[in-house]
C-alpha positions as CSV (number, residue, x, y, z in Angstrom):
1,X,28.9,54.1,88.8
2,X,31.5,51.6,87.6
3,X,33.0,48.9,90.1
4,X,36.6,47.2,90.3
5,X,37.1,44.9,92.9
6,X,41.1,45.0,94.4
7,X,42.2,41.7,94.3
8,X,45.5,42.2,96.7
9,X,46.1,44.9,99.4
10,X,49.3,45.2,101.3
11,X,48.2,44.8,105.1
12,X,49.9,47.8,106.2
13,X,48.0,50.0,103.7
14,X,44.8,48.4,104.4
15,X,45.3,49.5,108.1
16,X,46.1,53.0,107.2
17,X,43.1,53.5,105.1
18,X,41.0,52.3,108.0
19,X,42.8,54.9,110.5
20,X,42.5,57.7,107.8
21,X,39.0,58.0,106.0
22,X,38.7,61.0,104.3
23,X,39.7,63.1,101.1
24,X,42.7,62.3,99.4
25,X,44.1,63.0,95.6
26,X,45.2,62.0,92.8
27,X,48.9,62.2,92.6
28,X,49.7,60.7,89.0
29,X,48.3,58.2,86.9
30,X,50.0,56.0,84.3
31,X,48.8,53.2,82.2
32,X,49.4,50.3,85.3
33,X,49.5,52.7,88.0
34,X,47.3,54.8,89.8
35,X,49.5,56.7,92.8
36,X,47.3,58.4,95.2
37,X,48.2,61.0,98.3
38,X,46.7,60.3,101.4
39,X,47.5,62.1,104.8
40,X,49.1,58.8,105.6
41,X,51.3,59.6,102.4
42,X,51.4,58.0,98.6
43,X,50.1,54.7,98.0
44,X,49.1,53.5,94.6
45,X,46.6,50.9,92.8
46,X,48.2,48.5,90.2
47,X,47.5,46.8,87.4
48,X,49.4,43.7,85.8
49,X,51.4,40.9,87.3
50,X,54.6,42.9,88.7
51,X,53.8,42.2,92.3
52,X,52.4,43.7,94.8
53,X,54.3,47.2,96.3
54,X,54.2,48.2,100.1
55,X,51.4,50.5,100.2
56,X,49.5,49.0,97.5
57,X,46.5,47.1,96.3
58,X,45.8,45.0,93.1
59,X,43.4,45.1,90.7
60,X,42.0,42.3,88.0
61,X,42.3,43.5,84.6
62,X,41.1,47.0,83.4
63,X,41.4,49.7,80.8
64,X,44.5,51.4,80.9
65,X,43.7,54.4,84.1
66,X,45.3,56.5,81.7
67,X,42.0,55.9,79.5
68,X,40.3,56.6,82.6
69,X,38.7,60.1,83.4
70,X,41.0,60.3,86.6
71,X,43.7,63.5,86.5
72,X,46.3,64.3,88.5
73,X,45.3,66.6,91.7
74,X,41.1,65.0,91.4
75,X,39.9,64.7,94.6
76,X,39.0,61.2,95.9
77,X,37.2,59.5,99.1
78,X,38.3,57.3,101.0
79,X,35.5,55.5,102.8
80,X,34.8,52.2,104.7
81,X,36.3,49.7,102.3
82,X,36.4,51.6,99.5
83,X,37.7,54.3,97.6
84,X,35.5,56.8,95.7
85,X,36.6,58.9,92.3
86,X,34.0,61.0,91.9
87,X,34.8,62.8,88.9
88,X,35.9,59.6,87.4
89,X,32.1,58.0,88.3
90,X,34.1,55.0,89.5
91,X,34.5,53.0,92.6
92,X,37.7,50.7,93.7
93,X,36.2,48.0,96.6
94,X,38.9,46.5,98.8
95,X,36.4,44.4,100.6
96,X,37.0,40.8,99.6
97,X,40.7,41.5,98.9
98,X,43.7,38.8,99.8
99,X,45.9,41.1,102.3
100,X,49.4,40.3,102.0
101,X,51.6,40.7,104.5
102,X,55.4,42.4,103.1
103,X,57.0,43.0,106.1
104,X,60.4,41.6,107.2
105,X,58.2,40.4,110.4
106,X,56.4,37.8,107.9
107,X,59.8,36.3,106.8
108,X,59.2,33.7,109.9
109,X,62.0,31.3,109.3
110,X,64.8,32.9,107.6
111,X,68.2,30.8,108.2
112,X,71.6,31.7,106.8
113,X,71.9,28.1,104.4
114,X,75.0,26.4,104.4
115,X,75.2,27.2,100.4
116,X,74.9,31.3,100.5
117,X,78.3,31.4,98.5
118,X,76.4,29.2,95.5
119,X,72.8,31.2,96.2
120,X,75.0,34.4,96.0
121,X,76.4,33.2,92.4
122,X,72.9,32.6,91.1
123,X,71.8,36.0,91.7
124,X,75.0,37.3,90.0
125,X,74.1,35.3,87.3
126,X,70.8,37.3,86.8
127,X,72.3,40.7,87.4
128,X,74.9,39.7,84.5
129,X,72.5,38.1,81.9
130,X,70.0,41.7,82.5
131,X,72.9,44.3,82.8
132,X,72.1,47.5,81.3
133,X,74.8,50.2,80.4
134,X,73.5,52.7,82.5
135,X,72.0,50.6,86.0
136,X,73.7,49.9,88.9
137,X,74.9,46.2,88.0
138,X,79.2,47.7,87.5
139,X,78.8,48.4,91.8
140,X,78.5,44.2,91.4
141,X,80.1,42.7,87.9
142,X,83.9,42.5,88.3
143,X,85.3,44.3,85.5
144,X,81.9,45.8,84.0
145,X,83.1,49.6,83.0
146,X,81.3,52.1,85.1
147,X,78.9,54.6,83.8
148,X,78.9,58.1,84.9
149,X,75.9,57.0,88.0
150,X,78.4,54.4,89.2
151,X,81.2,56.6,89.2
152,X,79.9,58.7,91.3
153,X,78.4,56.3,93.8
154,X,81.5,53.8,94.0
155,X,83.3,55.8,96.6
156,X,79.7,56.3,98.9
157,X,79.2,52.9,98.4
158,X,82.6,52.1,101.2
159,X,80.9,54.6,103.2
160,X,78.2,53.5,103.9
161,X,79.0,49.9,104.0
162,X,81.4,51.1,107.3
163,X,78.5,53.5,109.1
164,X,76.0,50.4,108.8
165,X,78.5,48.3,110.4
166,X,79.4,50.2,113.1
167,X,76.0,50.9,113.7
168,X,76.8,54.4,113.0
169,X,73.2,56.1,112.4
170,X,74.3,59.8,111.6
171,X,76.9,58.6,109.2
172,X,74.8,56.3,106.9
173,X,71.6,58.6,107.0
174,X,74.4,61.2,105.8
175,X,75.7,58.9,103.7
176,X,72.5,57.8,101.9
177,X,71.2,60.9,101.4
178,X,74.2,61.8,99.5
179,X,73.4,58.9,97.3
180,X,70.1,59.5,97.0
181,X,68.7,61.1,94.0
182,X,71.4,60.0,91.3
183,X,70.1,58.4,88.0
184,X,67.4,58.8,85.2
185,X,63.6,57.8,86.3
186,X,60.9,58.3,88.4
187,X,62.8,56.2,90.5
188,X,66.8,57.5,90.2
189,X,68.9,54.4,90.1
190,X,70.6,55.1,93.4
191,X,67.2,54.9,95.3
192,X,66.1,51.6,94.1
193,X,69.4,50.4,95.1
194,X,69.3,52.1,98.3
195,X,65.8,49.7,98.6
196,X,67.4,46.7,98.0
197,X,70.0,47.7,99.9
198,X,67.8,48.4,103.1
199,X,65.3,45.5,102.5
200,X,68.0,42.8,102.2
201,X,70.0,43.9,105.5
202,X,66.9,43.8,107.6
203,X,66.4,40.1,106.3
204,X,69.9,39.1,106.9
205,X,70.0,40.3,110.0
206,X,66.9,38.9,111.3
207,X,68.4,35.1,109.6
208,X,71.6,36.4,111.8
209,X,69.3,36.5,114.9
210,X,70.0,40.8,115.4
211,X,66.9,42.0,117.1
212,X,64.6,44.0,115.3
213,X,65.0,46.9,117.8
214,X,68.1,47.6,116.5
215,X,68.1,47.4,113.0
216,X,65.4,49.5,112.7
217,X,66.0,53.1,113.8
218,X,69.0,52.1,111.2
219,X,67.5,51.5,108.2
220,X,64.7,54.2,109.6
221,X,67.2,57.0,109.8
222,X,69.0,56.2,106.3
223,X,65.4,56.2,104.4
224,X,64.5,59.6,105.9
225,X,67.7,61.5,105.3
226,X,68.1,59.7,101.3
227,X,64.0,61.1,101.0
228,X,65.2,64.7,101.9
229,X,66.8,64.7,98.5
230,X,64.8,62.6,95.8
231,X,61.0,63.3,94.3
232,X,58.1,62.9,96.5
233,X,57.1,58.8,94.8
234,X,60.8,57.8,95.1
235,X,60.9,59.4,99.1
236,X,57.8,56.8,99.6
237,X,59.5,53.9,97.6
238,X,62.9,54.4,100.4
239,X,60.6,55.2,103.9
240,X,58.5,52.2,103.1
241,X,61.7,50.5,102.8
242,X,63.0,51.7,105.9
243,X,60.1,50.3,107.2
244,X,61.0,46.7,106.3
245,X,58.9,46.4,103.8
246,X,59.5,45.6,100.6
247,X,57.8,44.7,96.8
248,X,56.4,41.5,96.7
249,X,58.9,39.7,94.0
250,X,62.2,41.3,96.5
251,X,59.8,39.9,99.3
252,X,59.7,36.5,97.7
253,X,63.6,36.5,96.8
254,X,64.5,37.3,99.8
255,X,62.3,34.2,101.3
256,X,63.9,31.5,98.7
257,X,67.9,32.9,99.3
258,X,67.4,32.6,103.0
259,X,66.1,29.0,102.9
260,X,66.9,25.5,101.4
261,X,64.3,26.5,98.2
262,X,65.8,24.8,94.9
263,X,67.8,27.0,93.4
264,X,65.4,26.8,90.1
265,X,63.3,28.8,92.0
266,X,66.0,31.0,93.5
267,X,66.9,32.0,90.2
268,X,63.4,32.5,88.5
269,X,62.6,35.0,91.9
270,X,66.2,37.0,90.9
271,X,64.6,37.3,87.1
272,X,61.5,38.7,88.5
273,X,62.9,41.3,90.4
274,X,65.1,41.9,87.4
275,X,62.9,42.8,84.9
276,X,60.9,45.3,87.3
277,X,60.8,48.5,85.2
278,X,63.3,50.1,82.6
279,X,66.3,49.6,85.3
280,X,64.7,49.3,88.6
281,X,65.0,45.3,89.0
282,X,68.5,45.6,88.4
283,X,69.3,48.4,90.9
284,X,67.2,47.0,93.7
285,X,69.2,43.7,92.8
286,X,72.2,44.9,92.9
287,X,72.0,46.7,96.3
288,X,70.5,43.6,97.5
289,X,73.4,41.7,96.6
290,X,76.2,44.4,97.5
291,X,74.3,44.4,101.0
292,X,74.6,40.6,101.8
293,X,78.0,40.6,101.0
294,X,79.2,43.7,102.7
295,X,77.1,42.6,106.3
296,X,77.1,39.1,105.9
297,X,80.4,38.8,108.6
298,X,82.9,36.7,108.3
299,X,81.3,34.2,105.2
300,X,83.5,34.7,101.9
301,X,80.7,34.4,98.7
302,X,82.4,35.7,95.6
């Protein structure tokens, strides 16, 4: 039986797969991602240097799993600090593996910095310089020409930017799940945005001092109404995120714009989250930025 040792696990998935041994599946299988179903839900096994995702582990470098014997729907085990592909003669072992906390609860010291305004320009520096004509970056760029995905999202975009304000929880789950869905992918453009989105108002408002408590059932009720109407990997992609948790590079932006971290560093977090898939950086980026500036209250930062 061939080994790989998981170099990273998300914390909240290694918990999971201690509370639920047992059979899973195989759900799909690309060349740098392995996305399994659980009766927790979908979590997934990467390769590469993108970053840890919530419900994830890392592995070191191996063939492509699409070069693998592994197919979509094989059963799997899930056993004491490992998982088991049987048909695959293969085993993954998370014993040994870094766990990596990306929760908003690990962002310990988030402040609101006297400089948001110039952050803020940094990260629409990025958005501009990794546009793409069919992402979510016109929501952001004055004067970029919308494209049909934008069109439709500009006027949702008001609405929900009033339900989250007034803590309205039946009017932004409506309104996300009306967003949700909208775009080309495995991951429509709107969701990733909707991500961004979630993950940077649950930072701002814990830099903002809002108790946990109440940004939660928030963020938890837009997630599961926007899942309703997107594919089964994008639904886990927006309830993680509903969750507070987020990918490891949006985790790590998040941490240097709600800091004093150079802005050298601010800026080469932004280009990692921007070059996350064909379009998906830019989306989560952009709802990240269109979320600071819509909650931030009362700071002007265009």
């Amino acid at each position: 039986m061939r080994e790989a040792q998981a170099r990273k696990i998300c914390t909240r998935l290694l918990a999971y797969l201690q509370l639920y041994p047992g059979r899973a599946r195989v759900h799909s299988v690309f060349p740098r991602a392995l996305n399994i179903e659980a009766r927790f839900g979908i979590f997934s096994v990467l390769q590469g240097e993108g970053g840890l995702r919530p419900f994830s582990c890392e592995t070191g470098p191996l063939m492509p799993f699409t070069e693998l014997p592994c197919k979509a729907g094989e059963e799997l085990r899930i056993l004491d600090n490992c998982i088991e592909f049987p048909a695959s003669d293969w085993v993954l072992r998370l014993s040994g593996a870094q766990a990596v906390d990306l929760s908003v609860d690990a962002i310990l010291h988030s402040i609101v910095p006297v400089d948001l305004p110039l952050r803020m320009r940094y990260l629409l520096r990025v958005l501009t310089e990794h546009a793409q004509s069919e992402d979510m970056t016109p929501l952001v760029i004055a004067g970029a020409a919308d494209n049909p995905y934008t069109t439709l999202l500009r006027p949702r975009i008001e609405e929900l930017r009033a339900a989250v304000d007034e803590q309205d929880l039946r009017a932004a789950a409506e309104t996300a799940g009306a967003m949700s869905g909208c775009g080309m992918g495995l991951t429509p453009a709107s969701d990733d945005f909707l991500c961004g989105y979630m993950s940077a108002y649950a930072v701002l408002s814990k830099a903002l001092g809002r108790r946990r408590e109440r940004v939660l059932p928030l963020t938890r009720a837009m997630a599961g109404e926007a899942a309703k109407h997107t594919n089964d990997l994008s639904a886990a992609f927006l309830l993680q995120s509903g969750e507070g948790l987020m990918a490891e590079p949006v985790f790590a932006l998040l941490l240097a714009l709600f800091s004093d971290a150079p802005y050298q560093s601010l800026t080469m977090h932004a280009a990692r989250v921007a070059a996350l898939g064909a379009s998906s950086g830019t989306d989560m980026l952009s709802g990240l930025y269109l979320s600071i500036r819509h909650h931030l209250g009362g700071i002007e930062i265009d």
